[in-house]
N, C-alpha and C positions, 0 to 999 in steps of 0.2 A: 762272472756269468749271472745274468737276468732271471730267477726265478719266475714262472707266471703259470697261475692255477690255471687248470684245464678248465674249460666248462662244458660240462654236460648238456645238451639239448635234444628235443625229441622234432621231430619230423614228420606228417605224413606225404608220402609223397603216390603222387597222380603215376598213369601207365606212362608219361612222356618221359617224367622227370623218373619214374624206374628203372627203364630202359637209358636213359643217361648215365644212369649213377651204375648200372652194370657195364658199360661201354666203355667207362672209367675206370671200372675194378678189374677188367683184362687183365693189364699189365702186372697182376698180382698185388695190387692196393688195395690195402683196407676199404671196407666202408667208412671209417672216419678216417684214413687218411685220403683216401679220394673227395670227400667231402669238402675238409679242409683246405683241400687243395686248389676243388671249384671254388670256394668261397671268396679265396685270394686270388686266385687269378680272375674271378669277376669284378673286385674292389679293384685290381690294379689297371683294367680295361677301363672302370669307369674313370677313372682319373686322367687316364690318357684322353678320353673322353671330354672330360670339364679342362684339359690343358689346349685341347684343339679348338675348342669352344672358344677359351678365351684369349687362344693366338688369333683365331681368325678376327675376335671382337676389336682388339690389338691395333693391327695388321689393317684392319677396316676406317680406322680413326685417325687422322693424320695430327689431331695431337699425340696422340699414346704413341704412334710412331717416332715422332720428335723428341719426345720423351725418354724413348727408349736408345734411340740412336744418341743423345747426350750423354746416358747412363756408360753404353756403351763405350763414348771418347774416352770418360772419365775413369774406367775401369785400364784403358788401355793404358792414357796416361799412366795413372796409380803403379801400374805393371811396369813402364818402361823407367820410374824412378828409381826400382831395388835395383 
């Protein structure tokens, strides 16, 4: 198992972002573990985020497309040699 120090950090937060972080702590979660929890599910949105960005940039290119579709054969192949 992964050891990793906590870090501490302070906050002030606005009536919007209050009213959030109570609407969050409902379900009987901490103040930091609801915190915690926005933080990571907003990092994992944004990446979902920068992945559709750059499927659609992809997608949009008919070289990256060719590219990808070779990548593609070549993984098949690879799979249908084992």
């Amino acid at each position: 198992m992964l050891a990793v120090a906590e870090r501490a950090i302070s906050l002030r937060l606005d009536e919007e972002a209050a009213r959030a972080l109570e609407l969050l702590m409902r379900d009987g979660k901490s103040r930091s573990e609801a915190i915690r929890e926005a933080v990571v599910d907003t990092a994992r949105r944004r990446l979902y985020e920068i992945a559709a960005v750059d499927a659609a940039r992809v997608s949009a290119d008919e070289d990256d497309r060719r590219e990808v579709a070779e990548i593609q054969a070549l993984m098949e192949e690879l799979s249908e040699e084992r």
